[in-house]
C-alpha positions in Angstrom: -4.0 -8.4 9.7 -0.8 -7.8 9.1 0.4 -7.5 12.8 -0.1 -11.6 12.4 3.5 -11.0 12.1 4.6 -10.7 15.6 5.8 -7.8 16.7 5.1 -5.5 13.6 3.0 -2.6 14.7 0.4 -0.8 12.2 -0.7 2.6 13.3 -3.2 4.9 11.5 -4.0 8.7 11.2 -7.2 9.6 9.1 -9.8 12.7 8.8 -12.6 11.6 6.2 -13.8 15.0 6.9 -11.0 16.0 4.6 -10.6 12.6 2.8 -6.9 11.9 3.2 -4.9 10.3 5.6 -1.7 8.3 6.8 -0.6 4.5 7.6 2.8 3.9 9.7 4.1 0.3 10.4 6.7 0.0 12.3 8.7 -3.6 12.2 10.7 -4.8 15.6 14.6 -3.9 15.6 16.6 -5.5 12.7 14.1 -6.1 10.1 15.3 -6.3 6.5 13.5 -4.1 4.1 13.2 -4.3 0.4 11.0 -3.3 -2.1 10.0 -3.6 -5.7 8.7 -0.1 -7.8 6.3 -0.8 -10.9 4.4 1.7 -12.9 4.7 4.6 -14.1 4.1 7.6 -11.3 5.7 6.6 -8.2 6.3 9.2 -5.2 8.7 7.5 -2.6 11.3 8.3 0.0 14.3 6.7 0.9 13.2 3.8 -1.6 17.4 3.5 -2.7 18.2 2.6 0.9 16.6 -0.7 0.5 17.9 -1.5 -2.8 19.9 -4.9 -2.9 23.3 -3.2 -3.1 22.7 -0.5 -0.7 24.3 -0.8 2.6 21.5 -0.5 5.2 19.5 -3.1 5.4 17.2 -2.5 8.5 14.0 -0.7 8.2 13.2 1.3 11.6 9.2 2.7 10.3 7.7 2.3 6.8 5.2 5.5 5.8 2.7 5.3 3.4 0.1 7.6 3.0 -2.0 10.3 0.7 -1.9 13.8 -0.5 0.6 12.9 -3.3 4.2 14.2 -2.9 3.4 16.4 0.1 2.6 13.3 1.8 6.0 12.1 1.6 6.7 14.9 4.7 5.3 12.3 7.1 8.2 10.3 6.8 9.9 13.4 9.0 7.3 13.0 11.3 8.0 9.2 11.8 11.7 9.7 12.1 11.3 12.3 14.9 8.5 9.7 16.7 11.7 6.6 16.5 14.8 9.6 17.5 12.2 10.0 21.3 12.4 6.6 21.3 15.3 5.3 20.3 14.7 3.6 17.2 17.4 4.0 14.3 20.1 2.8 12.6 23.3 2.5 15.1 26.0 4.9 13.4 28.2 5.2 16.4 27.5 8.4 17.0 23.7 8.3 17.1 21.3 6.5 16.0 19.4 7.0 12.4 16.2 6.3 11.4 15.5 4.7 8.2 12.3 5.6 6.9 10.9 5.3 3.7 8.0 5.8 2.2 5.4 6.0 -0.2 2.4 7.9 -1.1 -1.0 8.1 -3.4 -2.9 11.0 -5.1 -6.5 11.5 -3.2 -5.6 15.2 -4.2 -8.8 14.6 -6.1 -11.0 14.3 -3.2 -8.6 15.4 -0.2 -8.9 19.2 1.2 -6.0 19.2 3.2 -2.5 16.9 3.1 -1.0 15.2 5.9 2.6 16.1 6.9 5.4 15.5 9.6 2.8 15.7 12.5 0.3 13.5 11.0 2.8 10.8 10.7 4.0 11.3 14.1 0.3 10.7 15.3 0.2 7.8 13.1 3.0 6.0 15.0 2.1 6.8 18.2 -0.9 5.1 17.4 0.8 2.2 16.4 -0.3 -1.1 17.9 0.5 -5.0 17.4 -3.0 -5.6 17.8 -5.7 -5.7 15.2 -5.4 -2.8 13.2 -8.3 -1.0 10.9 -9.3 -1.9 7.3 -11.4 0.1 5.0 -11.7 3.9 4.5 -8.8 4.6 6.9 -5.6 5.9 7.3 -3.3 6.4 3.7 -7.1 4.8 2.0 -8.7 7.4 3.5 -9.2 9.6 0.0 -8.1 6.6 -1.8 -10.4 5.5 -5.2 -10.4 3.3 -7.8 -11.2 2.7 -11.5 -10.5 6.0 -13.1 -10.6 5.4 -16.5 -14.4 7.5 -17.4 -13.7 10.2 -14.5 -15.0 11.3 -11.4 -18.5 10.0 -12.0 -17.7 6.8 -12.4 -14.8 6.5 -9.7 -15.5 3.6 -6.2 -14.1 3.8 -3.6 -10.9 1.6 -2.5 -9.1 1.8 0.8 -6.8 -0.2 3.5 -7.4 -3.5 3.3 -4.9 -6.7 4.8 -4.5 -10.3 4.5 -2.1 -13.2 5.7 -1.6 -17.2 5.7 0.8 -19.5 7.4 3.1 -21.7 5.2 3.7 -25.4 5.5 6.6 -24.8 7.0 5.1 -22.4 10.1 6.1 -19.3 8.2 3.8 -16.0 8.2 3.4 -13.7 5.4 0.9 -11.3 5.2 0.3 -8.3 3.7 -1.4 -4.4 3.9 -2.6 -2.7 0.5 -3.7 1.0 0.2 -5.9 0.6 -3.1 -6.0 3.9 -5.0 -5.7 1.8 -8.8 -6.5 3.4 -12.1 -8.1 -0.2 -12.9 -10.6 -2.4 -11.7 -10.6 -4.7 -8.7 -11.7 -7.9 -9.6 -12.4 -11.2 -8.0 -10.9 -14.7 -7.9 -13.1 -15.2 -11.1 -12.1 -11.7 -13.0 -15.2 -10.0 -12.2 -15.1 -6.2 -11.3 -16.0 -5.7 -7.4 -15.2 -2.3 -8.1 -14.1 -0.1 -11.0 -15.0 1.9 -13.6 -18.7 2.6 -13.7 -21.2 4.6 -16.1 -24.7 5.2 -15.6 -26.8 3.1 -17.2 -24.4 0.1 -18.0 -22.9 -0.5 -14.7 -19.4 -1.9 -14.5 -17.3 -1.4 -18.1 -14.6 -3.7 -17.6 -12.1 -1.5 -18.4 -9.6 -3.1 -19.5 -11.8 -4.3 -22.1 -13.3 -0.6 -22.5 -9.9 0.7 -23.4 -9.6 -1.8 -26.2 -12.5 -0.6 -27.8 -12.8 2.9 -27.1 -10.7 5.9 -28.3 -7.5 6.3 -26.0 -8.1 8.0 -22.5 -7.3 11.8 -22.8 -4.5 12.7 -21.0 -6.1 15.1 -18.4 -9.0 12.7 -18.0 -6.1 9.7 -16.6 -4.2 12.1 -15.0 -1.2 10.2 -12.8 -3.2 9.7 -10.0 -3.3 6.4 -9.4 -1.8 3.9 -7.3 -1.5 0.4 -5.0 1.3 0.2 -2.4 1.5 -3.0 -0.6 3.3 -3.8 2.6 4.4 -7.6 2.9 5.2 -8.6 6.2 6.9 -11.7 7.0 8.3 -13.9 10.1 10.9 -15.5 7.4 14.9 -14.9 7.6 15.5 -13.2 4.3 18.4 -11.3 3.2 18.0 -8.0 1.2 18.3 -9.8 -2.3 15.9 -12.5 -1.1 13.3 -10.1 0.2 13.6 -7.8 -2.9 12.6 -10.9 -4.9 9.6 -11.6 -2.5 8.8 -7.8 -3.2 9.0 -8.6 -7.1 6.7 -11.9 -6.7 4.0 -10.2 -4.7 3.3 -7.8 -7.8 2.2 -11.1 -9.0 -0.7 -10.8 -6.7 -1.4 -7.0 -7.6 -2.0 -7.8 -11.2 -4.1 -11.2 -10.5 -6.5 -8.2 -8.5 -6.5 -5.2 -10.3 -6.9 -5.0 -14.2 -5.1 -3.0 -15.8 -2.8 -2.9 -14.0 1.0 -1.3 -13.5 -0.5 1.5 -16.4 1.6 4.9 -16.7 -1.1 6.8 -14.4 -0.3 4.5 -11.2 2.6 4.2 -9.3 2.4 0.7 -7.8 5.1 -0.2 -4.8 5.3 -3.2 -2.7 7.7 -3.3 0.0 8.8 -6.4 1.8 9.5 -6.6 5.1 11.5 -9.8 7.0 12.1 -9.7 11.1 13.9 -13.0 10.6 12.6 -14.9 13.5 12.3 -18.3 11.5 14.0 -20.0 8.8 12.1 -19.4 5.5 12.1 -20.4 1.8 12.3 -17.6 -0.4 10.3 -19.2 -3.1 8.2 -20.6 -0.5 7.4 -16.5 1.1 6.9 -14.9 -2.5 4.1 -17.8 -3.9 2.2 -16.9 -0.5 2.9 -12.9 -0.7 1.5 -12.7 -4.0 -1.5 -14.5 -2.6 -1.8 -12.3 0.1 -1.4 -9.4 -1.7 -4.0 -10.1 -4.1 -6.3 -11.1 -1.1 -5.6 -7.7 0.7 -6.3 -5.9 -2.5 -9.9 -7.3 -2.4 -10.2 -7.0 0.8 -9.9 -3.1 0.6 -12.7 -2.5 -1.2 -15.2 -4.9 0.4 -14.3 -3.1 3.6 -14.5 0.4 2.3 -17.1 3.2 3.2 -18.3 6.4 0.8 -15.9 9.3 1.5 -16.5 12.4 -0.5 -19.6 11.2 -2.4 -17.5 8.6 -3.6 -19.4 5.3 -3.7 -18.2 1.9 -2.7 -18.0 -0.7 -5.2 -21.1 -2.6 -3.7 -22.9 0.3 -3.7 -22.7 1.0 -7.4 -23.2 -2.8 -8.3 
């Protein structure tokens, strides 16, 4: 999970009626955020805040959820949820929250998109408890290996993972998996991806070298994995942006290909700073964790919108 970190809260809103939903985690009071942006279709919010030369460095929530770049309107609904209860950056005057956020298309499945008050609901339900996995929240619509189309679409999802280091250091992470490529296993083979009847999982990365190019309407950007990694460790900005960077390590050892011009793949890093940590140390593990969450997400998944999961089509 990643509440393993104490005191980070994960909260989720979801209707798989309407396959979409939205994910909030909200860190304790002076958490450093960073984050690293790969691929070529991103939809964020407030992403520049957390850059290494910006000036704020604590995250008050973190957003992530679907319905493309309407869903980037929850992030208003999570900054009214931290005003009510005084969560913000301390100006002097008042107190501003610093929210940002990041979202996937499920447009293809979704019949409505979640805005301000479905990220408000989504931290109010935040807990430090376990928190759910699967088809749920921001993974609600999500899907994966669109490289033949609908039909051969699985289904991904929320999915989480952490490990203690040697030196007593969490680090886990949460992944919303809505990739244009495969999931695949600690061998390389597809757990779920790109299907078609009658020879099963294509492999597509090795599909795509043999096959004409993907027509453009067919690979629509619509694609996407945003990872959260969480961590106990005391980072600075510049030291949690390069855990950020490392973890996409773990995002390409899990999905294949990977970082394409369809997805918009965004890993944020998150550091409350109650122990002493090694950076290099904190971005071997979030890598690993990330990778491991990525997995995770579609072995916990469930059909939404006809959509199979990835054991039910192998």
């Amino acid at each position: 999970m990643l509440t393993d970190v104490v005191g980070v809260r994960v909260g989720h809103w979801s209707d798989p009626d309407a396959a979409t939903g939205c994910t909030a985690i909200i860190p304790p009071p002076g958490t450093v955020g960073a984050v690293d942006v790969r691929g070529g279709g991103p939809g964020t919010r407030e992403t520049d805040v957390l850059g290494p030369l910006a000036g704020a460095w604590e995250v008050s929530a973190l957003m992530l959820a679907g319905g493309s770049a309407h869903g980037l309107s929850t992030a208003s609904g999570a900054m009214r949820w931290c005003e009510e209860n005084g969560i913000g950056l301390d100006v002097g005057v008042a107190r501003v929250p610093i929210v940002p956020a990041a979202i996937i298309f499920d447009l293809g499945v979704a019949t409505r998109r979640p805005g301000a008050d479905e990220g408000y609901a989504a931290c109010a339900a935040a807990a430090d408890g376990p928190h759910a996995v699967g088809s749920v929240g921001a993974g609600t619509g999500a899907t994966v290996g669109k490289l033949l189309g609908r039909d051969g679409w699985c289904k991904g999802g929320v999915g989480a993972a952490s490990v203690v280091t040697l030196d007593g250091v969490t680090v886990a992470a949460l992944a919303v998996v809505n990739a244009f490529g495969d999931v695949v296993d600690e061998r390389g083979e597809v757990i779920a991806g790109a299907w078609q009847a009658g020879c099963g999982f294509v492999r597509a990365w090795e599909y795509a070298l043999t096959h004409p190019p993907v027509h453009p309407r067919l690979a629509a950007r619509a694609s996407t994995t945003l990872v959260c990694v969480a961590t106990d460790g005391r980072l600075t900005k510049a030291e949690a942006t390069h855990v950020a960077r490392m973890a996409h390590a773990g995002v390409c050892r899990a999905v294949s290909p990977v970082h394409t011009p369809f997805d918009g793949d965004v890993v944020f890093c998150l550091a409350t700073g109650a122990r002493p940590a090694a950076v290099t140390t904190a971005g071997i593990a979030a890598a690993e964790v990330s990778a491991r969450a990525i997995r995770h997400a579609v072995r916990c998944a469930t059909s939404v919108a006809g959509v199979p999961t990835g054991a039910e089509r192998g």
